[in-house]
C-alpha positions as CSV (number, residue, x, y, z in Angstrom):
1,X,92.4,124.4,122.3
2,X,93.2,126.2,119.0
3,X,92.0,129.7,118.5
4,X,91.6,131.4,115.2
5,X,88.9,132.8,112.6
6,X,87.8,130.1,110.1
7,X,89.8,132.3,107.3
8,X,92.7,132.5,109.6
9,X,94.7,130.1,107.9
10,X,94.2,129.5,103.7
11,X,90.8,131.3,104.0
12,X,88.4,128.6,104.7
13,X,87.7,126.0,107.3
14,X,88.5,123.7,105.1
15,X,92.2,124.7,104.4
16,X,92.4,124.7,108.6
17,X,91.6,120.7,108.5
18,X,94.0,120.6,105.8
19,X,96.9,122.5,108.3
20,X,95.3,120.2,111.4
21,X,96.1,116.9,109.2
22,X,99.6,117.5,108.8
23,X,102.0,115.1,111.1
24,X,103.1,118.2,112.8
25,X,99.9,118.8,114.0
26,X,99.2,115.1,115.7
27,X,97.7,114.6,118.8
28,X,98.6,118.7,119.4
29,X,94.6,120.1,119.8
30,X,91.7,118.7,121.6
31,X,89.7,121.6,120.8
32,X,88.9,124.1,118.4
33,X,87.4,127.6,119.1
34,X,86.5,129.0,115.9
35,X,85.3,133.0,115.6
36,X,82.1,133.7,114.8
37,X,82.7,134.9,111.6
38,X,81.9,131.5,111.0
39,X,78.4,132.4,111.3
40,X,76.2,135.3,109.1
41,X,77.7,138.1,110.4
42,X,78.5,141.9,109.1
43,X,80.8,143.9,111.2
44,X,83.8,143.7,114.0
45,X,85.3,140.4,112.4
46,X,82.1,138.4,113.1
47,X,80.2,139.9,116.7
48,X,78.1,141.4,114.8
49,X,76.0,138.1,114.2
50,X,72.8,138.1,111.7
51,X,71.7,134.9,112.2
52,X,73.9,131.8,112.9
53,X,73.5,129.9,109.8
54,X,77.0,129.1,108.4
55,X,79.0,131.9,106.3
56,X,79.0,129.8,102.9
57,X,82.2,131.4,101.9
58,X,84.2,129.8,105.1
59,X,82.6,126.7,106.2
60,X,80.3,123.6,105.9
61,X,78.6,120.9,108.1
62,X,80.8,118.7,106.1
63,X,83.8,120.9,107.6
64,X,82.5,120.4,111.5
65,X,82.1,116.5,110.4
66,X,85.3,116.7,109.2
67,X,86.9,117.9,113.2
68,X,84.6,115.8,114.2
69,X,86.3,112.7,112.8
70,X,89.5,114.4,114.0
71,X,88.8,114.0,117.6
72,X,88.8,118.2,117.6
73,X,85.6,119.6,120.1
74,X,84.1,123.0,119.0
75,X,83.7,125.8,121.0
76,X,81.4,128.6,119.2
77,X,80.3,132.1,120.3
78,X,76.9,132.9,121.5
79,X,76.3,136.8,121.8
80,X,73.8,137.6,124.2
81,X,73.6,141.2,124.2
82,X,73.3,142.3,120.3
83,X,72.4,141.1,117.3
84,X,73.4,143.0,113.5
85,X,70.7,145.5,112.5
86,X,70.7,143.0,109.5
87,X,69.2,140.4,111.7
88,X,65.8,138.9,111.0
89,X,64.0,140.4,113.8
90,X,65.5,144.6,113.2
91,X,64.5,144.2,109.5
92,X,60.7,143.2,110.0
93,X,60.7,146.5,112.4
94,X,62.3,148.7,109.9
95,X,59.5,147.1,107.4
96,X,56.8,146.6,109.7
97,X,57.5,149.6,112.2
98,X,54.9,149.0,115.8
99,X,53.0,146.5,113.7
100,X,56.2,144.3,113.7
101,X,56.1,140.9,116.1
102,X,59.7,141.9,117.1
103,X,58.9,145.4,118.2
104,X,59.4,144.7,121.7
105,X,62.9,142.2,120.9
106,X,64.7,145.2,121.1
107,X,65.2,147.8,123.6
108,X,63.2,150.9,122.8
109,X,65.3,153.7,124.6
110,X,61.9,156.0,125.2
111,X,60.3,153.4,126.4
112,X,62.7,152.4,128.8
113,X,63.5,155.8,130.0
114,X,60.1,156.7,130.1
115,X,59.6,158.8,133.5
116,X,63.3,158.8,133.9
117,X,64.2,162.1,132.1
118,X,63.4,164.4,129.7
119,X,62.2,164.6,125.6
120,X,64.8,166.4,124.0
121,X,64.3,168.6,120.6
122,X,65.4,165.6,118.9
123,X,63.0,162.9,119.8
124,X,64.7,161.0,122.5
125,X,64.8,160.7,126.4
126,X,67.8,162.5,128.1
127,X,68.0,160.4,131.3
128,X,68.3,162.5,134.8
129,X,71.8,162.9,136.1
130,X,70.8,160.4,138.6
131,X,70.0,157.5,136.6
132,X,72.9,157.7,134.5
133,X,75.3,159.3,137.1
134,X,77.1,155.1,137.6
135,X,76.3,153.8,134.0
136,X,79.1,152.4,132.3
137,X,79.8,153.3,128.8
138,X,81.6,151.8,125.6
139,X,81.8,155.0,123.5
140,X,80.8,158.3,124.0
141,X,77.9,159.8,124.0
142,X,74.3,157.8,124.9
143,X,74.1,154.8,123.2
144,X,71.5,155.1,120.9
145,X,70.8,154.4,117.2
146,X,67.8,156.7,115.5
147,X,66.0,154.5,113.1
148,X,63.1,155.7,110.8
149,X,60.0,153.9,110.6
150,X,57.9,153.0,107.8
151,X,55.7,156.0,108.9
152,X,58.8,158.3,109.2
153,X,58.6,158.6,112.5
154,X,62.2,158.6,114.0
155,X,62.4,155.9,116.9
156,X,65.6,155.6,119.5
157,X,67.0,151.8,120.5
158,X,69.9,150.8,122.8
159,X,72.9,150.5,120.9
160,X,76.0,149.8,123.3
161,X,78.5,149.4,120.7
162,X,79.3,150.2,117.2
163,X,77.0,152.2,114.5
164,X,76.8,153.7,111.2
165,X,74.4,155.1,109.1
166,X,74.7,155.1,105.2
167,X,72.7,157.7,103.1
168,X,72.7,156.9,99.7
169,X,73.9,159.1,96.9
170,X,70.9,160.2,94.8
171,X,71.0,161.5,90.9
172,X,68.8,164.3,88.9
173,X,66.0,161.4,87.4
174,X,65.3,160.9,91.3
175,X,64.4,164.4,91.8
176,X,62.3,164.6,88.7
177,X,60.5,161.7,89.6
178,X,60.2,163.0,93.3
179,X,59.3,166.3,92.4
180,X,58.7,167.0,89.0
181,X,61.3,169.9,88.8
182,X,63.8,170.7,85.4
183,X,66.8,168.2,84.9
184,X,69.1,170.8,85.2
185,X,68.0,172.3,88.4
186,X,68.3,168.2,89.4
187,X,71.2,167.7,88.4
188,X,72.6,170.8,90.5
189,X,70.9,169.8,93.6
190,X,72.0,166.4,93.1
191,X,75.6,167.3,93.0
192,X,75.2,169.6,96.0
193,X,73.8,166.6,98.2
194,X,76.1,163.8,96.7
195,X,79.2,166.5,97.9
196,X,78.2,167.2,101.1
197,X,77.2,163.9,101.7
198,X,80.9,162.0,100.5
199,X,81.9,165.0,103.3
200,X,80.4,163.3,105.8
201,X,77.6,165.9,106.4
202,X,74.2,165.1,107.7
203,X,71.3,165.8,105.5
204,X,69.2,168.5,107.9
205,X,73.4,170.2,107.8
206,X,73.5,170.3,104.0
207,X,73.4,173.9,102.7
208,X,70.6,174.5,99.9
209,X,71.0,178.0,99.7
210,X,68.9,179.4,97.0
211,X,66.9,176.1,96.2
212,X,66.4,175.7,100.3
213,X,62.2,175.4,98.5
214,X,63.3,172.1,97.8
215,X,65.1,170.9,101.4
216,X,62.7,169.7,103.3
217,X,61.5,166.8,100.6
218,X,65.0,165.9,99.6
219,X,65.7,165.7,103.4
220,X,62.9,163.4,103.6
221,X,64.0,161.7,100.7
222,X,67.3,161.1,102.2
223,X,66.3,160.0,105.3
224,X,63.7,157.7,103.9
225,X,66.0,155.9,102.1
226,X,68.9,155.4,105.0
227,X,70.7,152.4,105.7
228,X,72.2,150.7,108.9
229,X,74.8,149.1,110.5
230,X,75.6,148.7,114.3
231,X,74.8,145.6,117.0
232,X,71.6,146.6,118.6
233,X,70.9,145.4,122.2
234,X,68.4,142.4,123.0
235,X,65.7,143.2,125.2
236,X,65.6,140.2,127.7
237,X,62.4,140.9,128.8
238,X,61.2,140.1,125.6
239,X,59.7,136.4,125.9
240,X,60.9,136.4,122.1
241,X,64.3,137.1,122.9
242,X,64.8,133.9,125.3
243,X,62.6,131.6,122.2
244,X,65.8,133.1,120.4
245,X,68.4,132.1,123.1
246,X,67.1,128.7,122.8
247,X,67.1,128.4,119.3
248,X,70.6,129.4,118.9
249,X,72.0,127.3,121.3
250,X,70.1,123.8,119.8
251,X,71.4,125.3,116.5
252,X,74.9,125.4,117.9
253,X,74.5,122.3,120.0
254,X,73.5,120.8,116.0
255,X,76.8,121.8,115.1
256,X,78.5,119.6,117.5
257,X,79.1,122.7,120.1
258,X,80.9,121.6,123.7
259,X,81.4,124.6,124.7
260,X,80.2,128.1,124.1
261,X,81.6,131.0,125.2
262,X,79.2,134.3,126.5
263,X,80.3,136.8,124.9
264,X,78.6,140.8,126.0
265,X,76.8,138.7,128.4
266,X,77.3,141.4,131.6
267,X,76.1,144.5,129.1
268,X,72.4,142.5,128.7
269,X,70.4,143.1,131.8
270,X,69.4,146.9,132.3
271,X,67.5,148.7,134.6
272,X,67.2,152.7,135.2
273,X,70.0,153.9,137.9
274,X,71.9,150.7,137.7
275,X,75.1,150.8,136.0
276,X,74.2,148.3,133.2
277,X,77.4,146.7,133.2
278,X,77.2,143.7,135.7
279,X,73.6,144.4,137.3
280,X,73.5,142.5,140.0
281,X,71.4,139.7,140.3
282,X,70.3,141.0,136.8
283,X,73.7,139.3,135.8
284,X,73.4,136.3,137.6
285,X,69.3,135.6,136.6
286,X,70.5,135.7,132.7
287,X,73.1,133.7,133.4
288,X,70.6,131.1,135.4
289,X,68.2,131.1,132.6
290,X,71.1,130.4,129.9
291,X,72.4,127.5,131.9
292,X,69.0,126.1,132.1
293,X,68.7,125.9,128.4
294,X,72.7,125.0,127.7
295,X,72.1,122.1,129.9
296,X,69.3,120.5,128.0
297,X,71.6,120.7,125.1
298,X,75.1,119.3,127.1
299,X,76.4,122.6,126.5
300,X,79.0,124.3,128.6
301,X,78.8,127.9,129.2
302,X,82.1,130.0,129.5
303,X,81.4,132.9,130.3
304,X,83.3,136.0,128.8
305,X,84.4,139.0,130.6
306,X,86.9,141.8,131.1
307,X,87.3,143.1,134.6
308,X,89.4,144.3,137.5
309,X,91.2,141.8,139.8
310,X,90.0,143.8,142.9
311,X,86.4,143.4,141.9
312,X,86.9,140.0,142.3
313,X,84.1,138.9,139.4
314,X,86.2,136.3,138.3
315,X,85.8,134.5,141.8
316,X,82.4,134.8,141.7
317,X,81.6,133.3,138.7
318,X,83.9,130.4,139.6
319,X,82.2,130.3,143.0
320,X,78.8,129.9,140.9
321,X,80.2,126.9,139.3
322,X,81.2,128.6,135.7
323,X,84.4,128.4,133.7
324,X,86.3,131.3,133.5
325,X,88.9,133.0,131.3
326,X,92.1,133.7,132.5
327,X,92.6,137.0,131.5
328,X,95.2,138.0,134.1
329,X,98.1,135.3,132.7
330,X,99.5,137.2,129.7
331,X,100.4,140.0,131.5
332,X,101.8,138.2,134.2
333,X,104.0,136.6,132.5
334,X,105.6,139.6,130.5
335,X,105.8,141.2,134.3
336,X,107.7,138.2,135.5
337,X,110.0,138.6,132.4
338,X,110.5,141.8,132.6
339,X,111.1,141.8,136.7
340,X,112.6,138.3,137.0
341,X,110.1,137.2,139.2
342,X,107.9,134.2,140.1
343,X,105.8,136.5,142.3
344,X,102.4,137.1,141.0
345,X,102.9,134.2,138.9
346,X,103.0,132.2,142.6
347,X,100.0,134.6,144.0
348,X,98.0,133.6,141.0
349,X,98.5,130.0,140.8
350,X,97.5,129.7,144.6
351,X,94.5,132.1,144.4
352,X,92.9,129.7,141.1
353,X,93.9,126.2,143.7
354,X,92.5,127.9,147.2
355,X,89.4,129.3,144.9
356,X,88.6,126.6,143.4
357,X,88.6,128.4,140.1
358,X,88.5,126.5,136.8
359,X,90.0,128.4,134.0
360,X,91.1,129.0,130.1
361,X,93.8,130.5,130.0
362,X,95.9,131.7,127.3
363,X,98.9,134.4,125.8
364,X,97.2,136.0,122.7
365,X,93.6,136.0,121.5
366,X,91.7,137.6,118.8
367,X,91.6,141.0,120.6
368,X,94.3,142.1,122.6
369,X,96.3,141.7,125.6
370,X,94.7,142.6,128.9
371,X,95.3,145.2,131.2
372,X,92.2,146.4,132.7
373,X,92.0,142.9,134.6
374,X,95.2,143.4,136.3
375,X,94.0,146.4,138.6
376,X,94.4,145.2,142.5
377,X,96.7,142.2,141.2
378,X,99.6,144.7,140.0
379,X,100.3,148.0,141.2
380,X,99.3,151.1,138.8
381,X,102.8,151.4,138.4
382,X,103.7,148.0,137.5
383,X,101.1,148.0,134.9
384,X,101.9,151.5,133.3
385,X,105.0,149.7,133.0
386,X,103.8,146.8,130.6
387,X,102.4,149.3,128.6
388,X,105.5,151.4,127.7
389,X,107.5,148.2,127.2
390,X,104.7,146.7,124.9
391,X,104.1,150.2,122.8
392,X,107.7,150.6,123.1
393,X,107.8,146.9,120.5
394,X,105.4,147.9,118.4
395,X,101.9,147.6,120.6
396,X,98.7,149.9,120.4
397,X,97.2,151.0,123.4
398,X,93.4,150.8,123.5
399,X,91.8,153.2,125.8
400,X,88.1,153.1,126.5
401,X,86.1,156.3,125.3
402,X,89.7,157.1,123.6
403,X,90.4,158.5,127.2
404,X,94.0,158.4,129.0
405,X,94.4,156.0,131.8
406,X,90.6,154.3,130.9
407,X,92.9,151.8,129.5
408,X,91.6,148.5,128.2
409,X,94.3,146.6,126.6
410,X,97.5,146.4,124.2
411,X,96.9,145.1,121.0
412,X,100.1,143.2,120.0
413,X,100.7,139.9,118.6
414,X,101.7,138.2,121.6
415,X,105.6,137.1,120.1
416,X,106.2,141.1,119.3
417,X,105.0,142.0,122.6
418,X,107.6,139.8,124.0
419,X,110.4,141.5,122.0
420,X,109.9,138.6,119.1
421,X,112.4,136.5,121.4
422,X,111.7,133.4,120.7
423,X,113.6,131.8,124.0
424,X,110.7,134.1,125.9
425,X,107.9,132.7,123.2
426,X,108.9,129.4,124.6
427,X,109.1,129.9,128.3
428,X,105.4,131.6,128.1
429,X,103.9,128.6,126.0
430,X,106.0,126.3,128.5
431,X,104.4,128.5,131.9
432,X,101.1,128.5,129.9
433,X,101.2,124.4,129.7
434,X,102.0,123.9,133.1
435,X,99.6,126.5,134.8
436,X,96.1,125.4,136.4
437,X,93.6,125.5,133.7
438,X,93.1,124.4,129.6
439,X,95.4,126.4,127.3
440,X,94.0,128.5,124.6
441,X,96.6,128.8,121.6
442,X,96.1,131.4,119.2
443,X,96.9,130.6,115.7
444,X,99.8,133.8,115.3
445,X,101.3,132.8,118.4
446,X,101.8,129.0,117.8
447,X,103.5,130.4,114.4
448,X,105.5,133.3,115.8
449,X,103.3,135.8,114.2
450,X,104.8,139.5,114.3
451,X,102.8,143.0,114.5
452,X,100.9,143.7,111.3
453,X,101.1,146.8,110.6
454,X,100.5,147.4,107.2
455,X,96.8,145.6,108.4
456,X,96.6,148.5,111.0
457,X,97.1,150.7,108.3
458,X,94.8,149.2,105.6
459,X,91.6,149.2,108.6
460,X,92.1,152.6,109.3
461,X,91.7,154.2,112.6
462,X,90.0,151.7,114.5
463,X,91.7,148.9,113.0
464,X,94.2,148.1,116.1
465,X,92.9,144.7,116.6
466,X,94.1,143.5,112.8
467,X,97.6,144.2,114.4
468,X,97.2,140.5,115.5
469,X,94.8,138.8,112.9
470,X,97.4,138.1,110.3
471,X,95.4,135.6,107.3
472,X,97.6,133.0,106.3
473,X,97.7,131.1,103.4
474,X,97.8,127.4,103.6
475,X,101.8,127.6,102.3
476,X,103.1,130.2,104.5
477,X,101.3,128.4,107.7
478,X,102.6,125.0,106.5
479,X,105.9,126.6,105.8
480,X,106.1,128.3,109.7
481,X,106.2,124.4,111.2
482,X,109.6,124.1,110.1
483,X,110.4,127.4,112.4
484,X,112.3,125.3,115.6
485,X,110.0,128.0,117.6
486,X,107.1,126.6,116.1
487,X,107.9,122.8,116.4
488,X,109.5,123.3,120.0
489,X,106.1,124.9,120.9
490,X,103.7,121.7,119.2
491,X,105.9,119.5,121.2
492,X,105.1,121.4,124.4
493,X,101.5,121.6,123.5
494,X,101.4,117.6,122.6
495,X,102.8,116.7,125.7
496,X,100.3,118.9,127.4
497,X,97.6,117.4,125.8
498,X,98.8,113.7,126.0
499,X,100.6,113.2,129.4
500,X,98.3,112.1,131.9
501,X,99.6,114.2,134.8
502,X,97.9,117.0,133.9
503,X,94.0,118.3,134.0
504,X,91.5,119.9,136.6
505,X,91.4,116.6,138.7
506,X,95.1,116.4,139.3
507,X,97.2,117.5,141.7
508,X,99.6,120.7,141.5
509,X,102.4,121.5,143.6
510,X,104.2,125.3,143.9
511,X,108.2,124.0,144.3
512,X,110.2,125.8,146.3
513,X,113.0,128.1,144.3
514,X,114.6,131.0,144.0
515,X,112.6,134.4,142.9
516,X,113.8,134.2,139.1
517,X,112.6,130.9,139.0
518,X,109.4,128.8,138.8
519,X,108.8,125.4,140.1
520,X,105.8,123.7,139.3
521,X,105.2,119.6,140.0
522,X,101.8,117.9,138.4
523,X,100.8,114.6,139.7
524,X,98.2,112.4,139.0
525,X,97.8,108.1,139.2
526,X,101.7,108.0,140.0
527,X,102.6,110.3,136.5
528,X,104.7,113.0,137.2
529,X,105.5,116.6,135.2
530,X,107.9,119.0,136.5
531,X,108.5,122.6,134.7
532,X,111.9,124.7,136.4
533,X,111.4,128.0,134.8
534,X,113.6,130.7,134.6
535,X,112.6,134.2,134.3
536,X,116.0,135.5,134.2
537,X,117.6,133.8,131.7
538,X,114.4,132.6,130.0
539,X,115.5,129.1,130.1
540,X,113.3,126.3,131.1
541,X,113.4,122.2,131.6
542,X,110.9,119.9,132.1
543,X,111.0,116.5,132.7
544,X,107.9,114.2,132.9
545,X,107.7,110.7,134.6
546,X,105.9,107.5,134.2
547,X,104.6,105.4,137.0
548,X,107.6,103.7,137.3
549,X,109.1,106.4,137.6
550,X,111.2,106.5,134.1
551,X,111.5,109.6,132.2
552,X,109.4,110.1,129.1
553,X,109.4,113.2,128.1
554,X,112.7,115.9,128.5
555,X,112.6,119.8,127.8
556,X,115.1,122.1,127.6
């Protein structure tokens, strides 16, 4: 499966097919997940979904015809949590205020907290200690967004991740028509505001000093005219919401969707006291009632989420019959490098085969590499480990609340991370291929992509993430498949994709070996593939077997 934005690579979808046409790339991908940037989206590289028409500047139907024709399935994001304030459904509330039909399609945070806690001064519910005492949150601070209604009254809603608010500049001729004052007592208060404004400052913090006659209606004036951005949470309570659920998923399913992957699908269900990350059998009931409608559409659900090995939520979404991501295998693999040893490699491979567990697995992705999972797999130690080696190349730590040792993951491409060793680059791909599950390739690793920095740098201070989302032009990417790194890895990946020994209903054996080396043997109708794997030297071979038992297929 190939993993990239549908700008990744010449800026379009259409300069993807172009890349996927070449001979290089024959018979390499059965899959394609493309971000949802795809869609009409406004913030955090496409999570921040408006509605899920297609962007016009990236893609077409003709384009997902086009991979159709290709033999490439399409996987697709659903987010269940949020949509963009931008949305339909936020903007007839901000128009329509309580007479809006979406009123109740998000979640009103005085309303939900109602008898829970206190008013505040400032118009929304502080929640007793109690309630809030296990709650898990994204950023600091309660997660709310104050939007004005048409009546000016100032309502809270349940915003879990990112927010902004815009106040626009405003110039004397406003003032005169808002107040009927003299231009050049206008144009002074105008230049007061616009300054402490491009400051940063709040309105009600503005300083009118002399003029502070005229505060309270510029204030109003201000605030009136405010603009949004931010991902504000669904209310799945909301019959509305779940007419929307469907909808989306026929619309995706009209795309030519396989599979679709959950993502912010454990922050949905809330309830007062609960730690609204995971509520259980909240969790479980959404995920029931998505299924339900996936299935009437053929639709397979994958659903997305970051937690710790000990809490063992991976196994129970396997046990509950869902795909899974295989979040743990990056990190595993730089360990084993970095230790020389096939241990928790071993320890995961048996847990996914005694559990049953079917998985995606991958090196690099869109965000970053994960840590957080590891917990009760790897010591604290071991992992504190990872991420001094992976700052130490060039990496970004991402901590949760920007607090130490709340850490999340390593933003790194996944090449750098390795010390851009491109022996290393080929043993992961090669352990990737051979591990239980379907590989996920993203598009800077299959091209040896390096850390971005000056991308860092041009996002600004929460741009870590563009560290690893490198765009491409069509050249440069067609240019990389010369690199022996990159050709050695399409002939990996084409020989996972094409030899028949592999998949969920074959047979995997662990080879004995030595520590520093892995042995893993797939069978299946008499085909054999055999990966010996050495973490020491970072050499590997594999040799692959027909029914007759003649080689066709030789790695070293």
């Amino acid at each position: 499966m190939l993993n990239a934005y549908p700008d990744s690579i010449g800026g379009t979808l259409g300069d993807i097919i172009k890349f996927l046409q070449k001979p290089e790339l024959e018979n390499v991908f059965q899959s394609f997940y493309i971000l949802p940037s795809l869609f009409n989206t406004d913030l955090d590289r496409g999570f921040s979904i408006i509605d899920y028409d297609l962007n016009e500047l990236y893609a077409s139907q003709a384009d997902l015809q086009e991979l159709n024709k290709l033999g490439i399935a399409l996987k697709f994001d659903f987010v269940l949590n949020h949509s963009s304030v931008l949305s339909p459904q936020f903007q007839d509330i901000l128009k329509n205020g309580e007479s809006s039909k979406y009123k109740d399609f998000f979640i009103d945070w005085n309303k939900f907290w109602e008898g829970y806690g206190q008013m505040t001064d400032e118009g929304y519910i502080q929640p007793d200690p109690e309630y809030i005492r296990d709650m898990f949150f994204r950023k600091p601070g309660l997660p709310i967004l104050n939007v004005r209604m048409p009546d000016g009254k100032e309502v809270p809603y349940w915003n879990t991740f990112y927010q902004e608010i815009k106040y626009q500049n405003i110039d004397a001729q406003d003032l005169i028509r808002a107040m009927d004052i003299q231009y050049t007592l206008a144009d002074k208060l105008a230049e007061t505001v616009n300054k402490a404004l491009s400051e940063g400052m709040k309105p009600s913090a503005i300083d009118f000093g002399k003029f502070n006659r005229y505060r309270k209606k510029i204030i109003d004036m201000l605030e009136s005219g405010r603009k949004y951005l931010g991902q504000m949470d669904l209310n799945i309570k909301s019959p509305l919401v779940w007419e929307y659920y469907e909808d989306t998923l026929k619309k995706l399913a009209g795309y030519g969707a396989e599979i679709i992957r959950l993502d912010a699908f454990a922050y949905a269900p809330k309830e007062p006291g609960a730690r609204n990350f995971l509520n259980d059998p909240g969790t479980w009931n959404l995920l029931e009632g998505v299924k339900e409608l996936a299935d009437k559409y053929g639709l397979t659900l994958l659903p997305e989420i970051h937690s710790r090995y000990e809490e063992k939520i991976h196994e129970n979404l396997g046990q509950k019959g869902y795909m899974i991501y295989d979040f743990f295998l990056p990190g595993l693999i730089i360990d084993a490098f970095e230790r020389n040893t096939n241990e928790f490699l071993i320890k995961w491979i048996n847990d996914i085969q005694e559990k049953g567990l079917k998985v995606v697995n991958m090196l690099g992705c869109h965000d970053g590499i994960p840590l957080l999972d590891l917990k009760g797999l790897l010591s604290d130690e071991q992992i504190q480990k990872l991420i001094d080696i992976v700052v130490k190349r060039g990496g970004y730590v991402k901590y949760l609340h920007g607090k130490k040792n709340t850490y999340y993951q390593v933003n790194a491409t996944y090449y750098s991370a390795l010390g851009e060793d491109d022996s290393k680059l080929l043993l992961a791909r090669a352990i990737q291929i051979f591990m239980p599950g379907k590989p996920q390739v993203w598009y800077l690793d299959l091209l040896g992509g390096k850390n971005d920095y000056a991308a860092v740098e041009k996002a600004g201070p929460a741009g870590h993430k563009e560290i690893n989302r490198t765009n491409l032009k069509l050249e440069q990417a067609c240019k990389k498949l010369k690199k022996n790194v990159v050709s050695r890895q399409l002939s990996l990946l084409r020989f996972r994709n094409s030899f028949p020994a592999f998949g969920f209903d074959a047979k995997l054996e662990v080879l004995n070996s030595d520590p520093e080396v892995l042995k893993l043997c797939w069978e299946k109708n008499g085909y054999k593939a055999t990966l010996e794997a050495n973490m020491k030297d970072y050499s590997c071979n594999i040799t692959a077997t027909d029914k007759m038992g003649k080689i066709v297929f030789n790695f070293r």
